[in-house]
C-alpha positions, 0 to 999 in steps of 0.5 A: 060440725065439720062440713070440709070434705074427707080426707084420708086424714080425717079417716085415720085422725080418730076412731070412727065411733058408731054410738047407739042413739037414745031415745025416750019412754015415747020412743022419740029422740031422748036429746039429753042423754044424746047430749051426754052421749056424743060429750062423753065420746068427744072428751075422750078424743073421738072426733068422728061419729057415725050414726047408722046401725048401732042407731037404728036408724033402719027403722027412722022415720022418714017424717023424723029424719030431718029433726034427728040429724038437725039435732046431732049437727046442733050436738057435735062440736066444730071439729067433729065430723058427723055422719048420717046413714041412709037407706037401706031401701032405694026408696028412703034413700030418694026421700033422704037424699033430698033432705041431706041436699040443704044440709052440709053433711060431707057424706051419708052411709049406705046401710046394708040390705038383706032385702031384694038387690043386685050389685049392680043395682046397689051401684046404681042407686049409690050413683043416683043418692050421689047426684041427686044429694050432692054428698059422697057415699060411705059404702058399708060391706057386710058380705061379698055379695053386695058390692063387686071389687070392680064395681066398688073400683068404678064408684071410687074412680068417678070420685062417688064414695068418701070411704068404705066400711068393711064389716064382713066378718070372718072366722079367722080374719088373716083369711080373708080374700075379698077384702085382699082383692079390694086392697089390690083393685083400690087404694086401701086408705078408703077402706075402714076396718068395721068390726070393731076391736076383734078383727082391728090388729089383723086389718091393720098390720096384714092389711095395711089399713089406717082406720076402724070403726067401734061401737064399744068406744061408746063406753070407752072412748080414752082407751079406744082412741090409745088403741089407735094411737098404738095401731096407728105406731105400729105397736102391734103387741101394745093394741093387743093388749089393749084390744083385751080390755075390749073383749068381754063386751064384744063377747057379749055383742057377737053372742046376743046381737051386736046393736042391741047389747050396746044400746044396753051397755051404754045405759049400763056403764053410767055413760047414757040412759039409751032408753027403749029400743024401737020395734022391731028391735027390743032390749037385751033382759034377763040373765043376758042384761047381767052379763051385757052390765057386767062386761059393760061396767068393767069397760067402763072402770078401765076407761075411768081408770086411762082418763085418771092417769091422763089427768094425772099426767097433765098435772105433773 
């Protein structure tokens, strides 16, 4: 794993991939098809992983916290940088900070909360994660109300945050004055696009930014990492066109629920059995599994199909 600090390269270099994390009939950690799982996004070139949301690791026991982590530094290659969450309760994050403070991690995500915080109080609790851990924070931005512009500004100047996830979704993302407001009040090479493939095109050319999370990448790593490369070329019309092969998945997610229908996808596509979700999480069933299967599988085919011709490039 990597342990060197962050850099606004390392953040623009790879998309940053949010996998689900599977697990077994047990509900504990299913360690071969994590294995499967992190080699399948890093033979398709994504060299940056993030477990938090899609990994439920809302609801990782502290008492496994320590294992679960262990484990992926022991899974990712030397040049894949790795990244836990933590929190999303000031009280997880106290216990996890002093599990990360023996380990290497550059950095650690903040999750969300919807539960009893102010921003301020957000800000505080971040500033103390910082000092107690001795790693820098990923603050993850769900809604407007979590985090100000200005508080955001001050954690970034006292050099507390590695980079920022911005996840607010929006029903046309070319409007979007929170997320302007932060690229006015810090420099927007911290700021990740977090929402995946939809928004991806619109945060890059309007916003000017330089790096996106996916969770789909998971079952399509080679095509995610040709989207970057056009985004990152400026090739706006070509990451369009890609960002289309994404779609029927992301349907899927925005219809049902985005982590669930990816646990699901994964095991779908072939890439990895994710096995069961744990309460108070469950599995996508019925009609809806068909359609989660279905957008999963046709991902999956165009990504054997980039892979095939990538082969058949170096061959020549």
């Amino acid at each position: 794993m990597k342990t060197t600090p962050i850099t606004f390269e390392d953040l623009a270099s790879s998309v940053i991939g949010v996998p689900p994390l599977p697990r077994d009939r047990d509900l504990g950690l299913a360690k071969n098809e994590t294995r499967r799982l992190v080699r399948h996004l890093e033979s398709g070139g994504i060299t940056s992983l993030m477990f938090g949301g899609n990994a439920n690791f809302y609801h990782l026991p502290i008492s496994e916290y320590a294992d679960t982590v262990d484990f992926l530094v022991e899974t990712a290659a030397p040049n894949s940088w790795v990244l836990p969450a933590i929190g999303p309760d000031f009280g997880k994050m106290r216990d996890q900070a002093n599990i990360l403070a023996e380990r290497k991690f550059p950095a650690a995500m903040l999750l969300p909360s919807a539960a009893m915080f102010t921003p301020d109080g957000v800000a505080a609790a971040i500033r103390k994660f910082v000092e107690r851990s001795g790693l820098k924070a990923v603050l993850y931005l769900k809604a407007e109300n979590f985090l100000t512009p200005e508080l955001i500004r001050s954690l970034v100047e006292d050099s507390l945050v590695a980079s920022i996830k911005y996840a607010v979704v929006r029903p046309d993302p070319e409007r979007d004055d929170y997320l302007a407001e932060l690229c006015d009040t810090i420099d927007r090479r911290y700021l990740v696009s977090g929402i995946g493939e939809r928004p991806v095109v619109v945060h890059f050319r309007k916003f000017g930014l330089f790096s996106f999370t996916s969770g789909s990448c998971s079952v399509a790593p080679s095509l995610c990492e040709q989207l970057r490369r056009k985004l990152v070329a400026g090739d706006f019309s070509g990451a369009e066109r890609l960002v289309e092969y994404f779609m029927p998945l992301e349907d899927e997610r925005d219809r049902i629920h985005p982590a669930r229908v990816l646990h699901d996808a994964v095991t779908a596509s072939g890439v990895a059995d994710c096995g069961p979700q744990v309460p108070m999480f469950s599995n996508v069933f019925g009609p809806d599994l068909d359609a989660v299967a279905a957008a999963a599988t046709g991902l999956y085919t165009h990504e054997q199909a980039v892979r095939k011709n990538v082969q058949a490039a170096l061959a020549s």
